[in-house]
MIPA-965613 format. One record per residue (C-alpha): residue number from 0; residue in one letter; x, y, z. Coordinates in steps of 0.5 Angstrom, whole numbers. Example, Ala and Ser with C-alpha at 12.3 -4.5 7.8 and 13.67 -1.06 7.14 Angstrom:
BEGIN
PT     i   aa      c1      c2      c3
PT     0    a      25      -9      16
PT     1    s      27      -2      14
This chain:
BEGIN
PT     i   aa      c1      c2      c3
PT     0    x       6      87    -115
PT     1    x       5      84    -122
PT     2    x       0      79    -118
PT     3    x      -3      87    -115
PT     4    x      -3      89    -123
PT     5    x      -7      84    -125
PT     6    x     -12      83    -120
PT     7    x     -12      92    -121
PT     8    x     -14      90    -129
PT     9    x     -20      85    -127
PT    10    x     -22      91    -122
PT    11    x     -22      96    -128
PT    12    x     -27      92    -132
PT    13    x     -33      93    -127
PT    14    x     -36     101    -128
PT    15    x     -37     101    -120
PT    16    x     -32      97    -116
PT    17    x     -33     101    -109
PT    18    x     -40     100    -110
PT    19    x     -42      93    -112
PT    20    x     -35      90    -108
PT    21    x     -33      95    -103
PT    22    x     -29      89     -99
PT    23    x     -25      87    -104
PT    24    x     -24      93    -107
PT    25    x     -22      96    -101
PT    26    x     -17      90     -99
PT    27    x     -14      89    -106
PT    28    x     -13      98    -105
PT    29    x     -10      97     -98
PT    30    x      -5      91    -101
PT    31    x      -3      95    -107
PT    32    x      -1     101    -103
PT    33    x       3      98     -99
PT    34    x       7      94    -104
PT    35    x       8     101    -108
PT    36    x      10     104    -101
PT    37    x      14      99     -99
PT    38    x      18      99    -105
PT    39    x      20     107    -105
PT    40    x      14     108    -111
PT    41    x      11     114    -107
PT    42    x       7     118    -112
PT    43    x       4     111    -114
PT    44    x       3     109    -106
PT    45    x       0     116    -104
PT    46    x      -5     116    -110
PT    47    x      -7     109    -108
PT    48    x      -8     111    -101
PT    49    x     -11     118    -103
PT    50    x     -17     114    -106
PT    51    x     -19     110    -101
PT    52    x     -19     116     -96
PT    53    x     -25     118    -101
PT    54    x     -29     111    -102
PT    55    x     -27     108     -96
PT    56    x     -34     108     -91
PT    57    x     -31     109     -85
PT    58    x     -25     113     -81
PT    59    x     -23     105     -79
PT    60    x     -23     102     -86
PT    61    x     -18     107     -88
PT    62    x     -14     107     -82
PT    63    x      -9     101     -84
PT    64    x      -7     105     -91
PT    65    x      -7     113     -87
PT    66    x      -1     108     -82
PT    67    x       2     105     -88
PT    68    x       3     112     -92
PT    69    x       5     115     -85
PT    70    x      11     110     -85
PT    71    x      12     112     -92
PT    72    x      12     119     -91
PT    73    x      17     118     -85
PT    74    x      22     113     -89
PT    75    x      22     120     -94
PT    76    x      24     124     -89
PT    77    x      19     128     -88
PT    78    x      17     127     -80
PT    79    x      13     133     -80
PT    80    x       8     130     -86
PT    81    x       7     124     -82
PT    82    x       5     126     -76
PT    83    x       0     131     -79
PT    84    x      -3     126     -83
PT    85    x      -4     121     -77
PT    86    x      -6     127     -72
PT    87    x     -11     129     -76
PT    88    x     -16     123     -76
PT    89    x     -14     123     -69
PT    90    x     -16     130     -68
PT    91    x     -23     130     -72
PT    92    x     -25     124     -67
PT    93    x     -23     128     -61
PT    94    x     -19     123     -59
PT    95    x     -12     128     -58
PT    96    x     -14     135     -57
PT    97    x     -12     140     -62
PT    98    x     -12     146     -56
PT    99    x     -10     146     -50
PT   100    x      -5     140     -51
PT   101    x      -1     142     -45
PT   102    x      -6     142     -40
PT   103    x      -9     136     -42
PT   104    x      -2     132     -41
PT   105    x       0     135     -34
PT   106    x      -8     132     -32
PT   107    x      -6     126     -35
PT   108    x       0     125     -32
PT   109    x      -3     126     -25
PT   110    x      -8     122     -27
PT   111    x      -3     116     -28
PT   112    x       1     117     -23
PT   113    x      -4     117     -18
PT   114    x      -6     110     -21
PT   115    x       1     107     -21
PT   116    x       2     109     -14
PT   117    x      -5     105     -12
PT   118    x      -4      99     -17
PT   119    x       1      94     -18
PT   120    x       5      91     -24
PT   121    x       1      84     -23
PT   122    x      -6      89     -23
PT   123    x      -4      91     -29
PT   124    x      -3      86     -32
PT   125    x      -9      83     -30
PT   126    x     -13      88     -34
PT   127    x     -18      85     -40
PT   128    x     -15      85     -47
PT   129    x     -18      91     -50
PT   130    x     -24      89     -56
PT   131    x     -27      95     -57
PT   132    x     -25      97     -65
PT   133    x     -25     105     -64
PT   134    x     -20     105     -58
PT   135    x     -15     100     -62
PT   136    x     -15     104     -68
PT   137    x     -15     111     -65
PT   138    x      -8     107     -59
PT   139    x      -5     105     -66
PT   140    x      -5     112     -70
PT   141    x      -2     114     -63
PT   142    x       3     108     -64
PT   143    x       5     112     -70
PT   144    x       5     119     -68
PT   145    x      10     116     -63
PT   146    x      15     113     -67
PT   147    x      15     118     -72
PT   148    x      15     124     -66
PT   149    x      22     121     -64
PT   150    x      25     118     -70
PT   151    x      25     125     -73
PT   152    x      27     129     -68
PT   153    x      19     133     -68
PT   154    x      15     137     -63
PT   155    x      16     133     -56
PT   156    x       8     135     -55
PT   157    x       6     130     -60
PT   158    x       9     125     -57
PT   159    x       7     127     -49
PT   160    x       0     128     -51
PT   161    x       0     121     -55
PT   162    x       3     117     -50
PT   163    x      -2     119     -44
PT   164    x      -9     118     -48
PT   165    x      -6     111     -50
PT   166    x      -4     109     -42
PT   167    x     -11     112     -40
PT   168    x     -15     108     -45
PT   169    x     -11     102     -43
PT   170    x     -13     102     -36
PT   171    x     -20     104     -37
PT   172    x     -21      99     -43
PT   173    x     -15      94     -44
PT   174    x      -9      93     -46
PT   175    x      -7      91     -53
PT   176    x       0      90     -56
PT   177    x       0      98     -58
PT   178    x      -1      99     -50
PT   179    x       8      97     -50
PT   180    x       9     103     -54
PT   181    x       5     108     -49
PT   182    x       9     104     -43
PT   183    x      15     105     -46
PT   184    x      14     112     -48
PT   185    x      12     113     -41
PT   186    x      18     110     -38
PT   187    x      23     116     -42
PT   188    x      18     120     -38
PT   189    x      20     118     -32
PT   190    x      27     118     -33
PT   191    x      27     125     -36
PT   192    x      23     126     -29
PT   193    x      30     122     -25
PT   194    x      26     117     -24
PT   195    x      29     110     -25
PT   196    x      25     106     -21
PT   197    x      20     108     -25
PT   198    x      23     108     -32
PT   199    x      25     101     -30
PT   200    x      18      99     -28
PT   201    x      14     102     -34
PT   202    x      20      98     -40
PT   203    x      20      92     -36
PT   204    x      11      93     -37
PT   205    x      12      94     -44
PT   206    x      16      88     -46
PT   207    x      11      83     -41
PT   208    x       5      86     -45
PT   209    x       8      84     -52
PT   210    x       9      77     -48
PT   211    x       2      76     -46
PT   212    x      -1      80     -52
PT   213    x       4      75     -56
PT   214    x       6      81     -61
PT   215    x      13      80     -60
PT   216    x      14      80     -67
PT   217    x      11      87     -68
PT   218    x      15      91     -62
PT   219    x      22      92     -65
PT   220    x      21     100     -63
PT   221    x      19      98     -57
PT   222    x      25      94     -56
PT   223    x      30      99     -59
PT   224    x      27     104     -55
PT   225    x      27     101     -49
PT   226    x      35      99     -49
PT   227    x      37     106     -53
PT   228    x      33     110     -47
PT   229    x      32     106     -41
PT   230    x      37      99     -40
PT   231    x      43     103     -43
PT   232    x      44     107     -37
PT   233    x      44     100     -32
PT   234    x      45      95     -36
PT   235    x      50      91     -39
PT   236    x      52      93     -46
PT   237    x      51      86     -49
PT   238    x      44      86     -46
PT   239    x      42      92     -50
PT   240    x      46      89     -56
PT   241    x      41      83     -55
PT   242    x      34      88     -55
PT   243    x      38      91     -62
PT   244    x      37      85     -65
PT   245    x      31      82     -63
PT   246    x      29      90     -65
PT   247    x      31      88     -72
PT   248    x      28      82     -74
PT   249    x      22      84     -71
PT   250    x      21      91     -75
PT   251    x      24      87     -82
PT   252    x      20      81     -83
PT   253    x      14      86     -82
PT   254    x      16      90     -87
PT   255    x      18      96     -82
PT   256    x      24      98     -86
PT   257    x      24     105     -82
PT   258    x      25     102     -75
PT   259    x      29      97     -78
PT   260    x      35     101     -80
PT   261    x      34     106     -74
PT   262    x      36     100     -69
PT   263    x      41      98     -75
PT   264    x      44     104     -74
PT   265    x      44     105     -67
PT   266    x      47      99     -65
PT   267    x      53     101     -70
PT   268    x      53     108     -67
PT   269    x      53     105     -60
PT   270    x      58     100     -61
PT   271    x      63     107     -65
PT   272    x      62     110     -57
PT   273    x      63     104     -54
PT   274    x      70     103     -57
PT   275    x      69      98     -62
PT   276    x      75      98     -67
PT   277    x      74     103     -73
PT   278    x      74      99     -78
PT   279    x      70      96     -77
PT   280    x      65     100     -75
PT   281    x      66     103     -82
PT   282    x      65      98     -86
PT   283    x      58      96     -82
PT   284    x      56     103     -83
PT   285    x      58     104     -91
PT   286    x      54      98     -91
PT   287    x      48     100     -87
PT   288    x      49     106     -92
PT   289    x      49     102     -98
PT   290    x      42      98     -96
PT   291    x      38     104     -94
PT   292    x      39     106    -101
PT   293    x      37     100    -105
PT   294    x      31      99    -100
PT   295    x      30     107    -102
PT   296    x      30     109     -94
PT   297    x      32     117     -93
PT   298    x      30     117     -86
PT   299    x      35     120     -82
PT   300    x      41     120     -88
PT   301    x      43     126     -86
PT   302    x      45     124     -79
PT   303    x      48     117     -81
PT   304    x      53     120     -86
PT   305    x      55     125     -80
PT   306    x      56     121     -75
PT   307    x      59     114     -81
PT   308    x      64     121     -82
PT   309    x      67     120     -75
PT   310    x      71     113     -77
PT   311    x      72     114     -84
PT   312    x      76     121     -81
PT   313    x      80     117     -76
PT   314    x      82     112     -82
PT   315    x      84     118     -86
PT   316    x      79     116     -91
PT   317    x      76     123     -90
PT   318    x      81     129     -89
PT   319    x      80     133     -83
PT   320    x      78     140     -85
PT   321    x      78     145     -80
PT   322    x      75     150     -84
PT   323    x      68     146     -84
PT   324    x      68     144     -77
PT   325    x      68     152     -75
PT   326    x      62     153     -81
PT   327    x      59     147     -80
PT   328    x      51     148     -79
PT   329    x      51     156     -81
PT   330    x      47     153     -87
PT   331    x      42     148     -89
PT   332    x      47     146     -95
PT   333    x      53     146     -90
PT   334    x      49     140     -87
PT   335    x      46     137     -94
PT   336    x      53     137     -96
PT   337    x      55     131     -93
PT   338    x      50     127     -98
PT   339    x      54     126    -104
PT   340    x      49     121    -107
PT   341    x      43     125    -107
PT   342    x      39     121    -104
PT   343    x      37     124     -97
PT   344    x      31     129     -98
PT   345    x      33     137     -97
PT   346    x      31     138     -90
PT   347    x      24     144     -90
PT   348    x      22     144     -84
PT   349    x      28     147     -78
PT   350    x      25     141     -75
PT   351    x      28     136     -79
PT   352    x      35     140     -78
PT   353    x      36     137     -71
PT   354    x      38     130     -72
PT   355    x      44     132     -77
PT   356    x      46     137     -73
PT   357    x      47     134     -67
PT   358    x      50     127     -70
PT   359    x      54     132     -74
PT   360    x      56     137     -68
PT   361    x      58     132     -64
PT   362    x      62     127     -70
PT   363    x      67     133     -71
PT   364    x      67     135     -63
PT   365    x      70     129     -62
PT   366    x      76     130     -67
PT   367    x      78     136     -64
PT   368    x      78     133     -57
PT   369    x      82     127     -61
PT   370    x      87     133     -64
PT   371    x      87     138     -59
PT   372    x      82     143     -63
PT   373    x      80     147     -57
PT   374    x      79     154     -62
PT   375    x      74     150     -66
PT   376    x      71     145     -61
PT   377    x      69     151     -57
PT   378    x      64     154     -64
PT   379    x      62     147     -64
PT   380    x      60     147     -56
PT   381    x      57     154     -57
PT   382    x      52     152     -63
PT   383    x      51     145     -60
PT   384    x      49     147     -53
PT   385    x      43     153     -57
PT   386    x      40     146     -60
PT   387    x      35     142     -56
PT   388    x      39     137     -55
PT   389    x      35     135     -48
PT   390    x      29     133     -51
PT   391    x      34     126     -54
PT   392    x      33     122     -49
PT   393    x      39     117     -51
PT   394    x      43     115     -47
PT   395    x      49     116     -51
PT   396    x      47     123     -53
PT   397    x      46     124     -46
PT   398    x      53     122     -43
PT   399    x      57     124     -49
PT   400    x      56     132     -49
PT   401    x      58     134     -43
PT   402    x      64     129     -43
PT   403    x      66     132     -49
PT   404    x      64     139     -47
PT   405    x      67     138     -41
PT   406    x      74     137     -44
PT   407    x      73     143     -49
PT   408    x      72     147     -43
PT   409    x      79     144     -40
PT   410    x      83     145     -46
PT   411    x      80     152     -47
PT   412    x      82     154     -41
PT   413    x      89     152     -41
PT   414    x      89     156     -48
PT   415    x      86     162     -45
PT   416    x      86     162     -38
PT   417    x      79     164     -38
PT   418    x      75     163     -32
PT   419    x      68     162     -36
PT   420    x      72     155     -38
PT   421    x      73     153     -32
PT   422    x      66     155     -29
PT   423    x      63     151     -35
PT   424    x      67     145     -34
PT   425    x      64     146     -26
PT   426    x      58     145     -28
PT   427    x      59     139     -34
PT   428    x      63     135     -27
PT   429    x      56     137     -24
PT   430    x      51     134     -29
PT   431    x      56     128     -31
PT   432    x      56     126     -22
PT   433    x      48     127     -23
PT   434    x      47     123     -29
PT   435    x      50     117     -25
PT   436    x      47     117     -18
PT   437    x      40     118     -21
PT   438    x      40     114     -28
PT   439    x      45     109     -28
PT   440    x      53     107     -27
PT   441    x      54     106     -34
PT   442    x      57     113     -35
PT   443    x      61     113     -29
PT   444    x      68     113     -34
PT   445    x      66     119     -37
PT   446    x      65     123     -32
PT   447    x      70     121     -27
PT   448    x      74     123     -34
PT   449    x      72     130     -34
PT   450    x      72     130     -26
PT   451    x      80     128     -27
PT   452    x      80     135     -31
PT   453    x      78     139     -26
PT   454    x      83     136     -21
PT   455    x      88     137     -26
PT   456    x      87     144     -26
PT   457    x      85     146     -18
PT   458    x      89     141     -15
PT   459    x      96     145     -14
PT   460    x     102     141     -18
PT   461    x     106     139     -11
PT   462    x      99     135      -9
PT   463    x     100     131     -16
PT   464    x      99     124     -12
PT   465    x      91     127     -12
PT   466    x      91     128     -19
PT   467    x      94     122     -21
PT   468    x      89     118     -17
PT   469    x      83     121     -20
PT   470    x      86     119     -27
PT   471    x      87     112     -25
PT   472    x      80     112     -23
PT   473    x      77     114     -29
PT   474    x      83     109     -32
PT   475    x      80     104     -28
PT   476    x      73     104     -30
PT   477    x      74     106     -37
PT   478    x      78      99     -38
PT   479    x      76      94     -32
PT   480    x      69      98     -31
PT   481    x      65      91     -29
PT   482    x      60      89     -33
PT   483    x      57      96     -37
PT   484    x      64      97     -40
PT   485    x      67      89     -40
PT   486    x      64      88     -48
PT   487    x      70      92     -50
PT   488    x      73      96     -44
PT   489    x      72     103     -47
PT   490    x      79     102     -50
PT   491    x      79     110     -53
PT   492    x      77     113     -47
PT   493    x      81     110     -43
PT   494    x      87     112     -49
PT   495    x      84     119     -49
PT   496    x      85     119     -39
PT   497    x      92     117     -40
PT   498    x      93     122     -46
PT   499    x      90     127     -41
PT   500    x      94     124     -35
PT   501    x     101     124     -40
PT   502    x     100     131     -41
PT   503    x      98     134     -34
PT   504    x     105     130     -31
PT   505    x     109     133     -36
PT   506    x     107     140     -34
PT   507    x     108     138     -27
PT   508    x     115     135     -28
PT   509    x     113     128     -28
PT   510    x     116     126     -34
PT   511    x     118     118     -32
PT   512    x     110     117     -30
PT   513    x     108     122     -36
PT   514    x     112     117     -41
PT   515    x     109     111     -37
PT   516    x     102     114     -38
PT   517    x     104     116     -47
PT   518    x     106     109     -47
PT   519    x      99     106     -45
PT   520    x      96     111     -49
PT   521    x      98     109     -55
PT   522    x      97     102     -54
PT   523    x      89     103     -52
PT   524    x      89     107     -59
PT   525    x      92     102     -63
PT   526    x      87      97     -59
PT   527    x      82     102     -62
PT   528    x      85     102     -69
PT   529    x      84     110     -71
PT   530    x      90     110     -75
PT   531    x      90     117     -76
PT   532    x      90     119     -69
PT   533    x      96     113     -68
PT   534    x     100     117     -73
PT   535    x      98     124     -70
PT   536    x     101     121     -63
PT   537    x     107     118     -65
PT   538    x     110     124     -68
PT   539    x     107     128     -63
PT   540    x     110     123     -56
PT   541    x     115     120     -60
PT   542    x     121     121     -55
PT   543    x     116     119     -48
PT   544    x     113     113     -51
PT   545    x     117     106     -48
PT   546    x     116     102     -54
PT   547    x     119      95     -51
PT   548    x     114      97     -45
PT   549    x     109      98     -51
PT   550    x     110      92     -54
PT   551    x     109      88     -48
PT   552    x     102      90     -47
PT   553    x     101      89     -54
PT   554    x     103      82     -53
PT   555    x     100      80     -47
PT   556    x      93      84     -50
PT   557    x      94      79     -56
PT   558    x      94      73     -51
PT   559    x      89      75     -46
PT   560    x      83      77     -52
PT   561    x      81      82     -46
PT   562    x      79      89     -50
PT   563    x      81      86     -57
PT   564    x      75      89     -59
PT   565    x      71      83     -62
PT   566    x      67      83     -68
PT   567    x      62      88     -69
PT   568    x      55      87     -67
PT   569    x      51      88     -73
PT   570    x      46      83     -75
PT   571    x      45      80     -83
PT   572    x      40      85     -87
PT   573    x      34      82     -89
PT   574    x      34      81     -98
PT   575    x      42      81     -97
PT   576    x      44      77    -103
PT   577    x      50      72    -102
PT   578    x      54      76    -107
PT   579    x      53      82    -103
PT   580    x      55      78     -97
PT   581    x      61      75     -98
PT   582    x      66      82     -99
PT   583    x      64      83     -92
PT   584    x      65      76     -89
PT   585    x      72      76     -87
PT   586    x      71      83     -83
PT   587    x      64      84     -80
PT   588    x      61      78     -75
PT   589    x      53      77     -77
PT   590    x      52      75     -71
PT   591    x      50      79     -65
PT   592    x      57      81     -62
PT   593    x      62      74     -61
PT   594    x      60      68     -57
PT   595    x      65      70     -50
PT   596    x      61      77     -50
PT   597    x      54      73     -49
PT   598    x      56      68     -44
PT   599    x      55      69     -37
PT   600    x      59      73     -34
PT   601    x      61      77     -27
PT   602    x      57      82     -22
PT   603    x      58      89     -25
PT   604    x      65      90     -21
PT   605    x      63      96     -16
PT   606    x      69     101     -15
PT   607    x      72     101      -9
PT   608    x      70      93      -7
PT   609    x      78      92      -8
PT   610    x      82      88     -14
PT   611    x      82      92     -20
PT   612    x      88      96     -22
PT   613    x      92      99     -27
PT   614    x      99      98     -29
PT   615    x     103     103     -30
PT   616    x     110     101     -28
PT   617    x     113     102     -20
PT   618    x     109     106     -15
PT   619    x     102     105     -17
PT   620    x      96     104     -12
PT   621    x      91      99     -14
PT   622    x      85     103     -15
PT   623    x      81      99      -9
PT   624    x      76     101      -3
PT   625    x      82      99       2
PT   626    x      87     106       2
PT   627    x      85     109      -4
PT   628    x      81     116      -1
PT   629    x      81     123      -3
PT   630    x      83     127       1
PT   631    x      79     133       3
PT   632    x      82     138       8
PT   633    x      87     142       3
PT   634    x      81     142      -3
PT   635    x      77     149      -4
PT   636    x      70     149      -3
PT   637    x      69     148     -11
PT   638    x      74     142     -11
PT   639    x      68     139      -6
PT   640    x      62     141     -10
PT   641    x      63     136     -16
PT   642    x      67     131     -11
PT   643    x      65     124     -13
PT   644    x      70     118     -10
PT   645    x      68     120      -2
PT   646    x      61     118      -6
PT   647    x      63     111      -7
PT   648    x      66     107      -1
């Protein structure tokens, strides 16, 4: 900045810079915007860009400095702005249409599908690499309006419109490192269409155009999309863990504060609801917090304090207060409320609530199921399923409403007896089966979860054994799942099954298995570190825990290091000092995620292919394809519609 000062002094003692040196000048304009930008100075930044937009000669020579205060205007929260100040060169050189947006896409669309059912991967990537200037500055405005449409939750036109005139710009003219983009997007398209050959084709596009382009180092939205939305659903954890931290390195060294933190905070999130231990996660989330404000950055602070409240409520670090679940997202101010620093910008526009709504909705859904809350966590079902929650297409969102309202449902229903509960508990089964057959197996657990509910609640209490088999299979995957769930085994919602389990055995007299089940409930929670909730269930199973059994599994989890947890994946910020570094050294590995989890490691395990099993104590089966079936011919008709295991010989 200070050399910035100096050239800018010089500069003044010419009477008309942009007239006598307008390639100097414009370059010196464009460095310091970006300078003052970069460092939170947005007024000065904005007054900078102001004045190149004037005396810049061509809509191209003030592209890279409209992008720069696009990005700007991102990091402040301010989506909306963004995206109107990058659409609006695209719109004035008719390269996005400002009316009839939804018929131009549904022709695109047709036009693009009918080209990939004709041309191959290698065609594609045979392409020229694309020259024409007009073309790369309008693909790399519409880069931008990508970004920022999905990272602040805005219109999803903007995006759809934006991804189809990139894609058919790059079959006609040639790809180019802002093709990765379009493909990736395109690929969120497809599996929003259940196509998951497709999604997997157009990622697996995107990331080999940045290898022939040689723009990794410039594609960490890329990858961070491509894992959050795509290899997440099929994927091993720890791949998409390795696509996070490529993802920030590439967005920080080029100075993409923005997405750098976005992928920082997702591979924490994603670890939270992966079953990582919660202290950890808490620690990494108060420090993700405490670098986006030195760096200025308020993008989504609202949403990262919700969904950070979660561990720190587990930890007993935030009291759990009834009252403000129930009213939570009445008011703009109920949602502001969780920035006590004052350092995210007040929310203006009812689309920039969206984000804080659903990470806030579902932070606090999730401690009334841990608490058993169901009077409250039914409002918050309520309010969460009015949001657009859909148009989100991370999979961690995708999978974790319905489980969570999947057993809101079910713990209403046994409260009211309302048959409208059952019937939304029907219908979570359904769509949770449906999002694994066509998107991918990750999921699985969850929604043999919520399957195992309804067991519980249709299968009469003589036919236990039935039921029993179904939480031994949501058990099952949750722990010793294969490779999607093997970097932690899912340690919490493997507790919650054998909760759920506990509590339907006491209610059908089955108290010696109800007691086996409490005492390996409690030992997941214990692996999963929230305190708060060990507490909660100890006074509340105390007399149905087999402690000398606890302290069995406790030992041989010790020596066994299988679910321990590991460190949690969260990478070394960039400008850290050492200093700052060291109070966290002893508690967060800087490293991706633990060496053991980055080895090679087995096939995923398929359910039903014999071997894994949970030990219960006396009389329980391996939950295997050898013996192992539901038997169908005393269930009801509503029974067999959201059956699954018949499914998975």
């Amino acid at each position: 900045l200070k050399y910035c000062e100096v050239a800018f002094a010089e500069l003044g003692k010419i009477r008309t810079p942009w007239k006598d040196h307008y390639d100097l000048t414009l370059r010196l304009h464009r460095v310091r915007a970006d300078v003052e930008l970069a460092l939170g100075n947005f007024d000065v930044g904005c007054e900078l860009v102001n004045e190149v937009c004037q005396n810049s000669r061509s809509v191209t020579d003030s592209i890279p400095t409209i992008i720069s205060k696009s990005e700007a205007l991102g990091r402040q929260s301010r989506g909306i702005d963004s995206i109107a100040v990058t659409l609006q060169p695209l719109q004035s050189t008719r390269m996005v249409p400002k009316r009839g947006v939804i018929w131009t896409i549904m022709k695109d669309l047709m036009w693009i599908k009918m080209y990939f059912r004709n041309h191959t991967d290698k065609e594609v990537l045979s392409l020229p690499l694309l020259t024409e200037p007009k073309y790369y500055v309008s693909m790399d405005l519409m880069n931008q309006v990508m970004a920022q449409a999905v990272q602040n939750g805005s219109v999803v036109t903007d995006w759809l419109i934006c991804t189809m005139k990139s894609i058919r710009m790059t079959l006609k003219h040639g790809i180019c490192k802002h093709s990765a983009l379009a493909f990736t997007f395109l690929s969120i398209l497809s599996l929003a269409q259940n196509d998951q050959q497709g999604a997997k084709r157009f990622a697996d596009l995107a990331i080999a155009i940045l290898r022939q382009t040689n723009s990794e180092g410039s594609g960490g939205f890329v990858y961070c999309v491509c894992a959050v939305t795509i290899y997440r659903w099929s994927e091993p954890f720890t791949k998409c863990l390795s696509l996070f931290r490529t993802a920030y390195f590439a967005s920080m060294e080029r100075g993409d504060l923005q997405n750098g933190f976005i992928t920082m905070f997702t591979s924490i999130m994603y670890s939270y609801f992966d079953g990582y231990p919660v202290d950890k996660i808490n620690r990494a989330m108060k420090m993700l917090i405490d670098e986006k404000e030195l760096y200025k950055e308020k993008s989504n602070m609202c949403a990262i304090k919700h969904c950070g409240s979660g561990p720190s409520m587990l930890l007993g670090e935030t009291p759990i207060d009834w009252e403000e679940f129930a009213s939570f997202g009445d008011t703009v101010e109920s949602i502001m409320a969780v920035d006590t620093s004052g350092n995210a910008e007040p929310i203006t526009d009812e689309k920039e609530k969206l984000y804080p709504l659903i990470h806030g909705h579902c932070a606090r859904l999730w401690m009334c199921i841990l608490f058993s809350n169901f009077a409250v966590g039914e409002i918050l079902v309520n309010k969460l399923h009015k949001l657009n929650f859909q148009d989100d297409p991370s999979y961690e969102l995708q999978t974790i409403v319905p489980m969570y309202t999947g057993l809101v449902a079910a713990g209403r229903y046994r409260e009211t007896k309302q048959r409208a509960h059952l019937s939304m508990l029907r219908r979570m089964c359904k769509l949770s089966q449906k999002l694994w057959k066509t998107k991918g197996q990750s999921c699985m657990g969850r929604a043999l979860i919520i399957r195992a509910e309804w067991k519980s609640l249709k299968t009469p209490a003589k036919d236990w054994r039935r039921v029993k088999l179904a939480y031994d299979m949501a058990i099952a995957v949750s722990t010793e799942g294969g490779e999607p769930f093997k970097s932690c085994g899912h340690a919490h919602e493997a507790a919650l099954a054998c909760e759920l389990a506990g509590n339907y055995f006491v209610t059908v007299q089955q108290h010696g298995l109800a007691k086996q089940y409490f005492t390996s409930a409690l030992h997941y929670y214990q692996k999963w570190g929230a305190t708060v909730k060990i507490d909660h269930f100890k006074k509340q199973h105390r007399n149905n825990i087999n402690w000398n059994r606890l302290r069995q599994l406790t030992v041989a989890s010790m020596q066994s290091g299988v679910g321990s947890g590991g460190s949690v994946p969260v990478v070394r910020f960039i400008g850290r000092s050492n200093d700052a570094a060291s109070d966290h050294d002893d508690d967060l590995a800087y490293s991706l995620l633990y060496e053991d989890s980055l080895q090679s490691s087995k096939p995923p395990h398929q359910v039903g292919g014999g071997g894994t099993s949970i030990d219960h104590g006396p009389g329980n089966k391996s939950v295997d394809g050898g013996g192992s079936s539901l038997d169908h011919d005393h269930a009801d008709d509503d029974d067999d519609d959201v059956s699954v295991l018949s499914d998975m010989s």
